[in-house]
C-alpha positions as a Markdown table, in Angstrom:
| # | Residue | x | y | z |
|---|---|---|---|---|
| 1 | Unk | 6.1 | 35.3 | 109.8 |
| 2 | Unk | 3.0 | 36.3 | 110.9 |
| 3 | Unk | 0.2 | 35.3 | 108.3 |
| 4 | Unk | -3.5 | 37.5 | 108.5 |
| 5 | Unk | -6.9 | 35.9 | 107.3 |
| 6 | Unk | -9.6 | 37.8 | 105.7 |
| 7 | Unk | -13.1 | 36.4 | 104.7 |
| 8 | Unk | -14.6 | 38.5 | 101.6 |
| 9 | Unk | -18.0 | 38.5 | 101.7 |
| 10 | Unk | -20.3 | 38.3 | 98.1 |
| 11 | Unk | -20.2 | 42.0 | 97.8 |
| 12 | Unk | -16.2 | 41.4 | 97.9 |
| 13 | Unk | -15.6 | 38.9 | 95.5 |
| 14 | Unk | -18.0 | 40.5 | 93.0 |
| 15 | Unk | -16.1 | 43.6 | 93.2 |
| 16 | Unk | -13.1 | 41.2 | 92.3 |
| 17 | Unk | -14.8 | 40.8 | 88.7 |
| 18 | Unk | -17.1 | 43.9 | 88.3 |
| 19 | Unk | -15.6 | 47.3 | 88.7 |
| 20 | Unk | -16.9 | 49.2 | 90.8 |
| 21 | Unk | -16.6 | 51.1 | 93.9 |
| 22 | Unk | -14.4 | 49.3 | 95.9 |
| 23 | Unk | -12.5 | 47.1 | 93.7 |
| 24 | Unk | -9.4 | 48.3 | 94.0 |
| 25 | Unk | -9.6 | 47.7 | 97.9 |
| 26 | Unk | -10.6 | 44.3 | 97.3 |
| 27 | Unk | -7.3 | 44.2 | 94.2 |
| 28 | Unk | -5.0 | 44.7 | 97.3 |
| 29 | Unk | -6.6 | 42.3 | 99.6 |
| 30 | Unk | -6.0 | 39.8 | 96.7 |
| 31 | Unk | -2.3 | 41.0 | 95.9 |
| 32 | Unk | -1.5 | 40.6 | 99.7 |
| 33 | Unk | -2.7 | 37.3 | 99.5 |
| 34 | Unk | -0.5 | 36.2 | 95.9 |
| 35 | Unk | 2.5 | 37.6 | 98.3 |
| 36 | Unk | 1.9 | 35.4 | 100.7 |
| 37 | Unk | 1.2 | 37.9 | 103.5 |
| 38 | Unk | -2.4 | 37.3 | 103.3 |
| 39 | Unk | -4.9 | 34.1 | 103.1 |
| 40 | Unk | -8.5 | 34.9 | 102.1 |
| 41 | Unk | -11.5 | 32.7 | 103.3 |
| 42 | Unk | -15.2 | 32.9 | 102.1 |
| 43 | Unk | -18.4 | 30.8 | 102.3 |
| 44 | Unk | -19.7 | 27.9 | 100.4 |
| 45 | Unk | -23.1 | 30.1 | 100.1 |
| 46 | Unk | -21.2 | 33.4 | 98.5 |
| 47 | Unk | -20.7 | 31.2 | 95.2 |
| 48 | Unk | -24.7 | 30.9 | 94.8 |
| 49 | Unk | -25.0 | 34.3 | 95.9 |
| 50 | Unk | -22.1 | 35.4 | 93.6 |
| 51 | Unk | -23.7 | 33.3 | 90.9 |
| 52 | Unk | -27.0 | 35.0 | 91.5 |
| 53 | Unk | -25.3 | 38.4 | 90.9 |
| 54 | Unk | -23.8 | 37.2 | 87.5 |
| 55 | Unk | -27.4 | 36.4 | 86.3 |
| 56 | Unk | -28.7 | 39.6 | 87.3 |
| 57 | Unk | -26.1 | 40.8 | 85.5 |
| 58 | Unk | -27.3 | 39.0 | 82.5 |
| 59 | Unk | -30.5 | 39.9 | 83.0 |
| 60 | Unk | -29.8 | 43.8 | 83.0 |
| 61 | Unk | -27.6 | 43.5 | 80.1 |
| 62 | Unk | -24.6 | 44.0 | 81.8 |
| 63 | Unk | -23.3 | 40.5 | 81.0 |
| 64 | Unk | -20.7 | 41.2 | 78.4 |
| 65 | Unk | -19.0 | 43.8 | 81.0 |
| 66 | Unk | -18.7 | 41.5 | 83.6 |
| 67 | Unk | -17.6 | 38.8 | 81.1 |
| 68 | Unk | -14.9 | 41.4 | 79.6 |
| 69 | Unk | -14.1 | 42.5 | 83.2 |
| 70 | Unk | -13.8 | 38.3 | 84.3 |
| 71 | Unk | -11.8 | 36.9 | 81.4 |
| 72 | Unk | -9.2 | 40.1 | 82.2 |
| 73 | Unk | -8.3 | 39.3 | 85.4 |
| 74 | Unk | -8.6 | 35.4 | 84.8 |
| 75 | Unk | -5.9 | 36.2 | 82.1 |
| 76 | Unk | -3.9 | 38.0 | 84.6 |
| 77 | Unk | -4.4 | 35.7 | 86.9 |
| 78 | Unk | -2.9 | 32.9 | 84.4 |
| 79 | Unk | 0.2 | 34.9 | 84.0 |
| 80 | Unk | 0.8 | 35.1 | 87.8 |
| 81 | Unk | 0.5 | 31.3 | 87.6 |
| 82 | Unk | 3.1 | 30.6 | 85.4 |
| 83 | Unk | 5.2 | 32.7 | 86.8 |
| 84 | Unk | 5.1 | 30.4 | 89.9 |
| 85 | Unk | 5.5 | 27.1 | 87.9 |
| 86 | Unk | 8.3 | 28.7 | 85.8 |
């Protein structure tokens, strides 16, 4: 079985959390990769740039969205988990 890499970028990985254009694109990409058909790589320096886009998140007032938005798919994510451990 033939296994594809893709490396997300910061713009990626927010779109992960916050919804926005693109997200769904980057929902796939991460479905893929729970299959298995998929690995995703990204840089040590996206999770300060990432971070940075949290806090101007924050700072707009937009926090509580993105929070919403994050503990959603962390709790999704959870249940994907245990269904792997189960």
């Amino acid at each position: 079985m033939d296994v594809r890499s893709v490396y997300l970028d910061t713009g990626a990985i927010v779109k992960r959390y916050v919804v926005e254009d693109g997200s769904d694109r980057v929902d796939a990409v991460y479905k893929e990769a729970y299959a298995g058909r998929l690995v995703i790589g990204f840089s040590m320096w996206n999770i300060g740039e990432v971070a940075t886009v949290f806090d101007e998140y924050k700072r707009r007032g937009n926090f509580w969205e993105f929070l919403r938005v994050f503990l959603r798919s962390l709790w999704v994510r959870l249940g994907f988990l245990r269904g792997l451990i189960s």
